[in-house]
N, C-alpha and C positions, 0 to 999 in steps of 0.2 A: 415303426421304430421311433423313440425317444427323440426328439433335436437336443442336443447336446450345449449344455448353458454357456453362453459368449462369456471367458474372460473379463472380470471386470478394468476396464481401461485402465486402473493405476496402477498393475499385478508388474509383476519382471523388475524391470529397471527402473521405474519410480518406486517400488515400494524401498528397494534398495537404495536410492537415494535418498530417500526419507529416512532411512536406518542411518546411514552414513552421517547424516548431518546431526544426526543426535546424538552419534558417537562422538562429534568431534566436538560440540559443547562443553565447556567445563564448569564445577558450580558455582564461578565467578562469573559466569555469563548468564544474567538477566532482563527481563522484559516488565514494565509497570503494569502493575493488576487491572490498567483499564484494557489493554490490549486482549487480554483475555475473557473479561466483559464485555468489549463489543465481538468476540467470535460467537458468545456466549449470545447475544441479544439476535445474530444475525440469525443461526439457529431458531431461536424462539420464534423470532418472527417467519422462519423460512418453513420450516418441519414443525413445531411445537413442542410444548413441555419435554416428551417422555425423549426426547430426542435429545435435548437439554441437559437430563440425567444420562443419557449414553455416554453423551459427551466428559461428564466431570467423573465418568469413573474411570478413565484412564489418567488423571490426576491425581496426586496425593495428597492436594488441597480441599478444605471442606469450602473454602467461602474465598473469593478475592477480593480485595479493597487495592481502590483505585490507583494510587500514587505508592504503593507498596511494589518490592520489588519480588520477583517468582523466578524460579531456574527456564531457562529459553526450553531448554529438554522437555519442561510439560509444555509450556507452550508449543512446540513441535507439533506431540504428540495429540492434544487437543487439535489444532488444524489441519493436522492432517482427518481425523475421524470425523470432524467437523463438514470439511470440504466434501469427503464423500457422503455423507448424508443430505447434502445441499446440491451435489454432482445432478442430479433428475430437473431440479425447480429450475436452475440456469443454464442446463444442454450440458453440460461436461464439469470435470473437475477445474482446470485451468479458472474459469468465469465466476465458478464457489470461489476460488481463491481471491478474484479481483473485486468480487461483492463484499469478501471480509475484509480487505484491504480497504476499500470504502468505509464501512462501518468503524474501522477502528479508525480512524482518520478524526473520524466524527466524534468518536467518545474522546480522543486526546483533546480536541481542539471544543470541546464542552467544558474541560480543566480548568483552572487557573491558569495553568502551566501555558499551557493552549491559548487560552484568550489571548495570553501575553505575547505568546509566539506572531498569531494574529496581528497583534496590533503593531507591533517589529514591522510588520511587512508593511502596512500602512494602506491595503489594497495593492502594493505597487506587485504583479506578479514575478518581474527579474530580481527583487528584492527575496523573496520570497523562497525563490530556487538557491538564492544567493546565501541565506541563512539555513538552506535546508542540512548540512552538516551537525548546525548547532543545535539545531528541530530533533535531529536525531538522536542525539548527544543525553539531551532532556528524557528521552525515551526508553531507552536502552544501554546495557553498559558495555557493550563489544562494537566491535569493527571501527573500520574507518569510513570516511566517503569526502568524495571532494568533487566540484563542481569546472567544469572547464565549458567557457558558452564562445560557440563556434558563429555568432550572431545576434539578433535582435530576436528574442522569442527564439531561439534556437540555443541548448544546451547539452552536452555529457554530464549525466551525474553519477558517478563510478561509489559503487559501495565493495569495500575489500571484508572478507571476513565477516558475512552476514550471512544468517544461516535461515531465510525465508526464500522460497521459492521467487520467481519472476515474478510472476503473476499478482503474487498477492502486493507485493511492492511498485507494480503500474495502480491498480485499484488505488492504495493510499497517495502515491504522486499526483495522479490522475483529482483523487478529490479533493486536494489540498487546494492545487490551482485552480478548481472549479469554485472553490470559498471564498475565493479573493478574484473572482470575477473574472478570470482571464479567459479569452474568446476560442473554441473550438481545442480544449486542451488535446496534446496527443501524445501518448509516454508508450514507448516501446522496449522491453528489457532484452538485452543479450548477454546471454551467459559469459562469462570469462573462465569459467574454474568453480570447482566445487561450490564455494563461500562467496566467487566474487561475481562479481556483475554491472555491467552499464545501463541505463537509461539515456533514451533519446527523447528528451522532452523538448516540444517546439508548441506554442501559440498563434494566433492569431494578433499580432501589435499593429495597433491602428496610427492610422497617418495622420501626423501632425502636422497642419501648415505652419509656416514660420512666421511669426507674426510681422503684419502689413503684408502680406504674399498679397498681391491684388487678384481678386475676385474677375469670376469669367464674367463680362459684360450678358444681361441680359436678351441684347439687339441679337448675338450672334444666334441664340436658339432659335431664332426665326429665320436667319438668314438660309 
């Protein structure tokens, strides 16, 4: 007797979420043509070319340029077909998502735009999270999001109206703060609602003595 082929993990109620979000898109909702070139790059480098080509034929764009803007609805539909062609190389769908979320991190912050955003932050990583509203803002033309820090290296960062999975938006948090150097990044998403969602981003901040703090005496290590 035959074994009967396992359900592919995004079937049921993720593929229906992925539908839903693209319905609720409107053509005033878009994403910058790098975002879509690093889904694009992630691919190439993950799967190869002909994979590449799978991917751009569920778009009705021939070519992206970088700083131009594209309806979120392809971008959707791109990472979604994207993520499961990538779903084998990283163990699951979710991890595709947090790898493209990486990558396009990367191409924004290759930008102008980007460099700029970078230099804003100055290294400082609470700066950083601090501007991440305005990061977005540069990015894309929907949603809100606003940052509420519950501590030192401990933050909420609530995005309303954002039609990317969790996943893929830990990956981009996640390598934003790893660019500006901040120690043992850790971004966790939870849902709120269709569109909306938190982030629990917290670091490693390192201790600062206060200057003239006196120094532990040599003698006692021996004592």
């Amino acid at each position: 007797m035959q074994a009967q082929a396992k359900p592919f993990p995004e079937a049921g109620s993720v593929e229906a979420d992925w539908a839903v979000r693209r319905m609720a898109a409107t053509e005033l909702d878009t994403a910058r043509g790098m975002f879509f070139l690093g889904v694009l790059e992630s691919v190439r480098t993950g799967v190869g070319e002909d994979a590449v080509a799978t991917c751009r034929a569920v778009t009705d764009e021939r070519r992206f340029v970088g700083f131009f803007n594209y309806p979120v609805a392809s971008f959707l539909k791109l990472s979604q077909v994207a993520a499961r062609l990538l779903s084998p190389r990283w163990g699951g769908f979710d991890e595709a998502l947090r790898q493209m979320g990486m990558q396009a991190t990367r191409s924004f912050l290759e930008s102008a735009v980007g460099r700029t955003f970078l230099l804003l932050a100055a290294g400082d990583a609470r700066k950083l999270v601090t501007n991440l509203p305005s990061g977005y803002q540069m990015a894309v033309s929907y949603g809100e999001r606003s940052v509420d820090w519950k501590g030192a290296g401990d933050a909420l960062f609530v995005m309303r109206r954002d039609f990317m999975p969790a996943a893929y938006h830990e990956g981009v948090l996640r390598e934003v703060l790893s660019m500006v150097g901040a120690r043992n990044p850790r971004v966790q998403g939870r849902k709120l609602g269709l569109l909306d969602t938190e982030y629990h981003i917290t670091w490693e901040v390192p201790v600062v003595l206060p200057a003239g703090a006196p120094k532990e005496s040599r003698w006692r290590l021996f004592q």
